[in-house]
C-alpha positions, 0 to 999 in steps of 0.5 A: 336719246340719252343727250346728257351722255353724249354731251358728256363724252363729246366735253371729254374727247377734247379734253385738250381744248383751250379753256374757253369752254363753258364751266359747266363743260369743265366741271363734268370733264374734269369729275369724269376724266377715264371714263370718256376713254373709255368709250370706244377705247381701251387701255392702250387707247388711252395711254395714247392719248394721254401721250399725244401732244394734242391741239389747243382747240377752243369749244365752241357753239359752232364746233359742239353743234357739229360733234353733237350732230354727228354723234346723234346722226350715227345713232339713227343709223346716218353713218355718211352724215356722222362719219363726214362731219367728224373727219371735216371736224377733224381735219379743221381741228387737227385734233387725232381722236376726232379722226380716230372717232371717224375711223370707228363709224366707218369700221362699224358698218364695214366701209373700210375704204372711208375707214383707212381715209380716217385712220391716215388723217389719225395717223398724220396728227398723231404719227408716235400712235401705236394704236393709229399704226396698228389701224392702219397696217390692218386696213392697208392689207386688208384693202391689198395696199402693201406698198403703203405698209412695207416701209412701216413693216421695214422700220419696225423689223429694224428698230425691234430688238433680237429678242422680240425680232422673230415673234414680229416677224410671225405677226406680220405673216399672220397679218399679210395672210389676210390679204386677197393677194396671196402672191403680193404677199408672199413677195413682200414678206420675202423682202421683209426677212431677206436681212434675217435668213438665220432666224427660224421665225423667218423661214415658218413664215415663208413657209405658211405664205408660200403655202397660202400662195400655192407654192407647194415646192418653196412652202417644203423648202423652206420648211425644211430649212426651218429643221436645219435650223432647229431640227426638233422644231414641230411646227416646221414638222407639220409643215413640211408634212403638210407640202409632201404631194401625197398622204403617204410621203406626209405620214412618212416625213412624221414617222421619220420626224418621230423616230428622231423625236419620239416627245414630240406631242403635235406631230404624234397627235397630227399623224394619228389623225392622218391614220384615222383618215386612212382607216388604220385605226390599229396603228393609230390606236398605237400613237395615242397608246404611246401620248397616253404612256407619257401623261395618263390624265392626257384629256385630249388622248383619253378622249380620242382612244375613246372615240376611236374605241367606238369607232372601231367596234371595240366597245370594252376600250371606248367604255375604259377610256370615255370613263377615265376621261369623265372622271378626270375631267372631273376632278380637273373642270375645264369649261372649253370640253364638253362631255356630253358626246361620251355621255352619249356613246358610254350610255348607248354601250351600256344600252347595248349589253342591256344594262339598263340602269347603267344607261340611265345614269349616264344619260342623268349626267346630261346637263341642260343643254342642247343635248339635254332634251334628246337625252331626257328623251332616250331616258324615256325610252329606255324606261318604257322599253323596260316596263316603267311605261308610266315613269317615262311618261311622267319624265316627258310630260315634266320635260320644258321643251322651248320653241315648236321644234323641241315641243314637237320632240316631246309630242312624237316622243311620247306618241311612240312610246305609246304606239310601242306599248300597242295603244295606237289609237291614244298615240293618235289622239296626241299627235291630233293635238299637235296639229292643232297647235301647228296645223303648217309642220310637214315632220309632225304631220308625216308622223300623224301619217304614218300613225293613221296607217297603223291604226287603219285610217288610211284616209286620213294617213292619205290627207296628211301625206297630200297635205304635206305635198301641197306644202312641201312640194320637194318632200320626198317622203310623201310622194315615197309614202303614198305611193308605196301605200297605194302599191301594197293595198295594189290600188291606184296603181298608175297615181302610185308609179307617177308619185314614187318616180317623183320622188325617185327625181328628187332622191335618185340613189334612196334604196328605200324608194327604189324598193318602193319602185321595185314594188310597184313594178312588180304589182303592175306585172313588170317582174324584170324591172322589179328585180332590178329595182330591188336588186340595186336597192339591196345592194346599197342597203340589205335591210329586212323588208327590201329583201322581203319584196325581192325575195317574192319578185324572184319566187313569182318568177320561178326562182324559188331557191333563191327566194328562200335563200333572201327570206332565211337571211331577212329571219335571221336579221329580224325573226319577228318581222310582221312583213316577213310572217305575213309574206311567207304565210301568204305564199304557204312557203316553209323555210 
């Protein structure tokens, strides 16, 4: 324990202490006047306490012993001992920064009831304290004791001049708003500003606490009245919005607000907010459309046109906008945007249209962070996927993942570029090697599972999948895996029924088991349950291979028309799918 400190900055904090003090005491106190201050206290804290007539106090054993055991008592974790021998040392003292000092150990391990005990006694020995006020209007509210701070609130609103009159009367809502009782609060900041009715400051802050009451009907009105005040005024816009009953009469109020104030930023971004909520994206794209006329360099605009390009399958118009926000941003750096997120949707349009290098620049723009591991990923991707197998292994195996998760990342990564290239079993071996690192991960041991069942070992796909049952007995996708295995070899049908309903139990609305139970049903001969599996699976997602099963189901039971019509549309989607191939050979069906 650093005693010498603590001795130190014990001698400062009764800098004001009679002089009978050691010399030696002294000596340091006086060398080291600001720096005691400033532990656990900042500028204002000091100006008060230079300011406070304090106590002439004279140190001595007793008192020192006392502060020391106190101090060194907090810093083995004895707030109790600490925080009760400073506020007695206080009390016998009457000196204010031993109370103060209490106040902070008790703040620290968040005993605010022990914490506002002190911080009254600070505020008995040290009544001109700003900061000892302060503390106390926090906690009072904080405990709901606004009997306690009204008359503090009331002095101050009378003795502030007009100027500053109405940013008081917003910091007193912002500090009323913490308390658990919202009703206590509205009623006392009523009173608070009943002398000030003129002020708009008034009316916003019966406005926010009447809304944070419930009180939608007073919230409005006194919205309202805020825009008979200053009718260009936009927070009271948004507030008055924010009360209507239903989002149509809020984007009414806006639209009309904006009509009489077409500059006003807030509202605009706001009711282009509330359109994309409603999926009317056009009309939302217009709003922007008109921020962006008033300041092209706009961040915020160019990125939300962006994002809502992509949203709405526009890709020219996210590419146009994401790439003039990147390059404004930067020729103007701003630390508090990150630009990861357009990287991401510029690289993935590019992608998209094939161009290739395109993608891979944008993802090169991807710095260290926490999508840097998933974007060096994708480049790999993306470099096998057009030949340079090599390259994107050699990108991988440079990559410095840190912590299991993201090495795992690398390990699968790296495997499915393999397995992509059709060499299943050096796939394998990799995620092998994983699991002897980490023999307990169910994610890489679903992946070694479903690996082993494209290489054919089955038994040791079967292993892993139990494994991860014994593990994970909610994991679903085991339970799903194996049971959908079993159905499609038709072996162990019954195991297969009871896994897969298991793991229906646990995702009840997954289309993808219900496909697995359709399938099932229908290798035990229940053709009607079948279909109905995979019509319900179907309808919540119409994917390839879920209409390849219902298909068959309808072609067993007679109708073939409409079997056909589900295997035309599966190869349209997909004309290569091997499931598809496989089930129209199987059957002798031409399309």
């Amino acid at each position: 324990m650093k005693n010498a400190l603590v001795i130190v900055t014990l001698s400062v904090m009764l800098s004001a202490c009679a002089a009978a003090k050691p010399p030696s005491l002294a000596a340091k106190e006086d060398q080291k006047p600001s720096a005691a201050v400033s532990q656990g206290a900042d500028k204002k804290a000091a100006s008060d306490a230079l300011n406070e007539q304090l106590p002439s106090v004279e140190l001595t054993e007793d008192l020192l012993f006392k502060l020391l055991r106190a101090e060194l008592a907090n810093q083995r974790g004895d707030w109790q001992l600490a925080y009760i021998t400073m506020l007695v040392t206080a009390q016998e003292t009457r000196d204010p920064r031993l109370a103060r000092r209490a106040a902070e150990i008790a703040l620290n391990v968040k005993k605010t009831g022990e914490a506002l005990s002190a911080v009254r006694l600070w505020r008995e020995l040290a009544p001109n304290s700003d900061e000892a006020s302060q503390f106390y209007l926090g906690l009072v509210v904080i405990g709901d004791n606004l009997a306690e701070a009204k008359p503090i609130f009331t002095e101050r609103l009378q003795e502030v001049g007009p100027q500053a009159r109405g940013l008081l009367i917003l910091q007193i809502q912002r500090l009323l708003a913490r308390t658990k009782d919202k009703g206590a609060a509205f009623k006392l900041m009523e009173e608070l500003v009943a002398p000030y009715p003129g002020l708009v400051e008034t009316h916003i802050a019966l406005a926010q606490s009447s809304f944070a009451n419930g009180d939608l009907a007073r919230a409005r009105a006194e919205a309202a009245k805020t825009l008979e005040i200053k009718p260009d005024l936009e927070i009271a816009a948004l507030m008055l919005a924010q009360t209507m009953p239903n989002r149509d009469e809020a984007l009414q109020s806006m639209a009309g607000f904006l009509k009489a104030h077409p500059k006003a930023r807030d509202v605009r971004i706001a009711y282009a907010k509330i359109l994309i909520d409603d999926k009317q994206y056009a009309a939302a794209q217009k709003q922007f459309a008109i921020l962006l006329k008033e300041d092209p360099n706009d961040l915020t605009i160019l990125y939300a046109m962006g994002i809502l390009g992509a949203q709405m399958d526009d890709r020219a118009a996210a590419e146009k906008y994401l790439s003039a926000y990147l390059q404004v941003l930067e020729n103007n750096p701003d630390d508090e945007r990150d630009p990861v997120q357009a990287l991401l949707i510029l690289s993935q349009i590019a992608e998209d249209r094939k161009d290739f290098p395109a993608a891979l620049k944008w993802l090169a723009q991807v710095e260290p962070g926490t999508a840097y591991l998933d974007a060096q990923i994708r480049s790999a991707q993306i470099m096998a996927a057009t030949g340079d197998l090599n390259g994107a292994r050699n990108l991988l195996s440079h990559l410095k993942p840190e912590g299991q998760r993201e090495q795992i990342q690398v390990m699968v990564a790296d495997a499915q570029l393999l397995r992509d290239a059709t060499r299943v079993p050096e796939a394998l071996a990799i995620l092998s090697k994983g699991l002897e690192r980490f023999p307990a991960d169910t994610g890489l041991l679903y992946d070694y599972a479903m690996l082993a069942e494209k290489a054919d070992k089955l038994d040791l796909m079967e292993a892993a999948l139990r494994k991860i049952i014994r593990l994970a007995p909610d994991n679903q996708h085991a339970y799903n895996a194996l049971g959908y295995s079993y159905a499609e070899r038709n072996i162990h049908l019954q195991e297969a029924y009871t896994l897969i309903e298991k793991a229906l139990k646990l995702t009840p609305e997954d289309p993808f088991i219900m496909d697995s139970m359709g399938w099932v049903q229908f290798r035990l001969g229940k053709l009607q349950e079948a279909e109905d599996f995979l019509r319900r699976a179907y309808a919540l997602r119409p994917d390839v291979e879920i209409g390849v099963h219902l298909g068959e189901v309808l072609w067993v039971k007679g109708d073939k028309e409409a079997a056909q019509k589900l295997w035309r549309d599966a190869r349209q989607k997909d004309p290569q799918n091997e499931l598809l191939k496989s089930t129209l050979t199987r059957l002798r069906v031409p399309l």
